[in-house]
VEXDO-782824 format. One record per residue (C-alpha): residue in one letter; y, z, x. Coordinates in pm, 1 decimal. Layout:
<recs>
<rec vonu="A" north="Y" up="Z" east="X"/>
...
</recs>
This chain:
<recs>
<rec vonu="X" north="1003.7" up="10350.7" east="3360.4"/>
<rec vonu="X" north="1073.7" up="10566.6" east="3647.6"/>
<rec vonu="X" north="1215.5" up="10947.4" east="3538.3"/>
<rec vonu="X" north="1284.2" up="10899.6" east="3161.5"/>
<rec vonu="X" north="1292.5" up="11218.3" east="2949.1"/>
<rec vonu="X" north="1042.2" up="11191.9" east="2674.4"/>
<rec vonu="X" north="829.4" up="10944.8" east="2818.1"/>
<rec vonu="X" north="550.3" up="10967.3" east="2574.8"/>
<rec vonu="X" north="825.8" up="10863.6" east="2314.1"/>
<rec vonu="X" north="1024.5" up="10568.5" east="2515.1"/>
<rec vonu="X" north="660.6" up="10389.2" east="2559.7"/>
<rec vonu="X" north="550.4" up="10467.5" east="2145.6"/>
<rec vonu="X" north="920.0" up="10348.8" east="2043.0"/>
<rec vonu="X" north="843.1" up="9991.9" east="2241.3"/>
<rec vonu="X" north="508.1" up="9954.9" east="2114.3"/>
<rec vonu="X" north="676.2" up="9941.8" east="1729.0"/>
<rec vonu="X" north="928.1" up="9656.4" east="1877.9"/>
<rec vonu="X" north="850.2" up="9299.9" east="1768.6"/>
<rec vonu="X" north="723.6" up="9075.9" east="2032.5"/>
<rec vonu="X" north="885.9" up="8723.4" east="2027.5"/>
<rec vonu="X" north="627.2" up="8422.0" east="2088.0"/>
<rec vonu="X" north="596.2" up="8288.6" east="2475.9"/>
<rec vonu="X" north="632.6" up="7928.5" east="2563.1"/>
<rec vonu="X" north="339.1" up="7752.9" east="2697.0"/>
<rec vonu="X" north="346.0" up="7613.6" east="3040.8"/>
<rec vonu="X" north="339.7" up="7274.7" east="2894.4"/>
<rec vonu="X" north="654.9" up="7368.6" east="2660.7"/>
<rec vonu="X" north="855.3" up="7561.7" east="2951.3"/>
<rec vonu="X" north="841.7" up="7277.5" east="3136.5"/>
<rec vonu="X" north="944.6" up="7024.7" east="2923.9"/>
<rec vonu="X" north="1244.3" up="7307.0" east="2861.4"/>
<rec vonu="X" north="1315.2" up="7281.0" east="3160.2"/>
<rec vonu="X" north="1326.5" up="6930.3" east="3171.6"/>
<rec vonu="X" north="1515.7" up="6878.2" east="2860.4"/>
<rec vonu="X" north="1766.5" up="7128.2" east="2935.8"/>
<rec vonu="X" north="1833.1" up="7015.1" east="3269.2"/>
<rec vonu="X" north="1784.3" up="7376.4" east="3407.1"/>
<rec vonu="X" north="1689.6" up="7257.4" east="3741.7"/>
<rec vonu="X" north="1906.0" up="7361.2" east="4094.9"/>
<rec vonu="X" north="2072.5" up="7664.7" east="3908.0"/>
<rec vonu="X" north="1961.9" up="7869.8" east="4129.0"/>
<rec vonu="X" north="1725.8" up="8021.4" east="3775.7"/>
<rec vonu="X" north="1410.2" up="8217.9" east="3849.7"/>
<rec vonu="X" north="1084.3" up="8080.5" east="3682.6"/>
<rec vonu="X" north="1121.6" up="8402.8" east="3476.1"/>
<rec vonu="X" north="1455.5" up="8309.3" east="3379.9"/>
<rec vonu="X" north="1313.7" up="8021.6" east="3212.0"/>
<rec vonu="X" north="1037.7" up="8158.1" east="3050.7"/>
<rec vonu="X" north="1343.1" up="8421.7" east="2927.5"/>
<rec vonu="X" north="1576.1" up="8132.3" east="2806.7"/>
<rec vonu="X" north="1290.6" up="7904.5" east="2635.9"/>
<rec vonu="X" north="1165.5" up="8265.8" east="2465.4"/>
<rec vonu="X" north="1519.6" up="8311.7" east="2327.0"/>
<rec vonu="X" north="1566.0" up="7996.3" east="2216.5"/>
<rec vonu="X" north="1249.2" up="7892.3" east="2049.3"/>
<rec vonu="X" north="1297.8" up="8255.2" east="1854.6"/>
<rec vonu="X" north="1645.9" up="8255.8" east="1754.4"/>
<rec vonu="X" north="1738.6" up="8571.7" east="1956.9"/>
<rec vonu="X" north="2028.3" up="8590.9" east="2189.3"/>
<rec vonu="X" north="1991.6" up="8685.5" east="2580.5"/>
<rec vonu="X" north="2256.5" up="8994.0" east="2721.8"/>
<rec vonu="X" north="2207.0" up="9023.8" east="3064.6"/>
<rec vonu="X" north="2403.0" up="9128.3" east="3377.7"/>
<rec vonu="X" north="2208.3" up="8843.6" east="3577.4"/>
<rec vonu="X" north="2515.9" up="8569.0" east="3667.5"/>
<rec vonu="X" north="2278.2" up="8254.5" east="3720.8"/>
<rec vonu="X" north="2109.9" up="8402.8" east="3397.7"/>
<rec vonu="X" north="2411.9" up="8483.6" east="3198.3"/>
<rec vonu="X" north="2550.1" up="8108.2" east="3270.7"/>
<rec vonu="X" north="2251.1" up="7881.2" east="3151.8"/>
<rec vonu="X" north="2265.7" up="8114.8" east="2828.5"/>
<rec vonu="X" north="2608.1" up="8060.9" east="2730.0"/>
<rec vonu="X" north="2560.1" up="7691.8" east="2845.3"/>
<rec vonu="X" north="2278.8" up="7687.0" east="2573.1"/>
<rec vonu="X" north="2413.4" up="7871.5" east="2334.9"/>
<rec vonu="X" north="2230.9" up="8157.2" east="2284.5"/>
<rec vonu="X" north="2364.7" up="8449.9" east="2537.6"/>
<rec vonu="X" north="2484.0" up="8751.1" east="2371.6"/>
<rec vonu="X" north="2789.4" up="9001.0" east="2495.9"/>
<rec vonu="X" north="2848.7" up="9326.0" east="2341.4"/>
<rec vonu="X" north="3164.4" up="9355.4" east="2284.0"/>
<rec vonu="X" north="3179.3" up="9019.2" east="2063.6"/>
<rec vonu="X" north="3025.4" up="8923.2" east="1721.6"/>
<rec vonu="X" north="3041.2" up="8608.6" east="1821.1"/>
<rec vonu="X" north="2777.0" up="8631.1" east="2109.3"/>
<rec vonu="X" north="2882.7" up="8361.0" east="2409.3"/>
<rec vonu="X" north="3260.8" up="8356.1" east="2306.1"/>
<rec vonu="X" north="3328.1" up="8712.5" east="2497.8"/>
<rec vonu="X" north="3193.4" up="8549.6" east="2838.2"/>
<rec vonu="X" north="3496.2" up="8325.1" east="2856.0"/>
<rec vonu="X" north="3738.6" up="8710.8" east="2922.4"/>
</recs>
């Protein structure tokens, strides 16, 4: 968390966030599989990110391109300048 002001703060505000449920190993790699995420050039992490999102209903914004592609390929990557989520990643 390097230099942020109010330290204390930052970490007690992210305790209060809701955690969203991990995939097994077993279920990321049948995600994998069934999503055909393989030579992507996606991190394991990236994965474990996308099949998190997905299984939870929550959108993934990131700067990351490899990242940023497989979630508007599946749907669920969000941009913030758009409602819409995915449909600002085609500007």
């Amino acid at each position: 968390m390097g230099n942020l002001p109010r330290k204390p703060l930052i970490r007690e505000l992210l305790v209060t966030l809701p955690r969203p449920r991990e995939l097994e190993l077993d279920e990321a790699l049948h995600f994998l599989d069934v999503q055909k995420l393989n030579r992507r050039g996606l991190q394991w992490n990236d994965v474990l990110i996308l099949g998190s999102a997905s299984v939870n209903g929550s959108l993934v914004w990131t700067n990351d391109k490899r990242l940023a592609e497989a979630a508007w390929d599946l749907g669920i990557s969000f941009a913030p300048d758009s409602d819409q989520g995915s449909e600002s990643l085609e500007n």
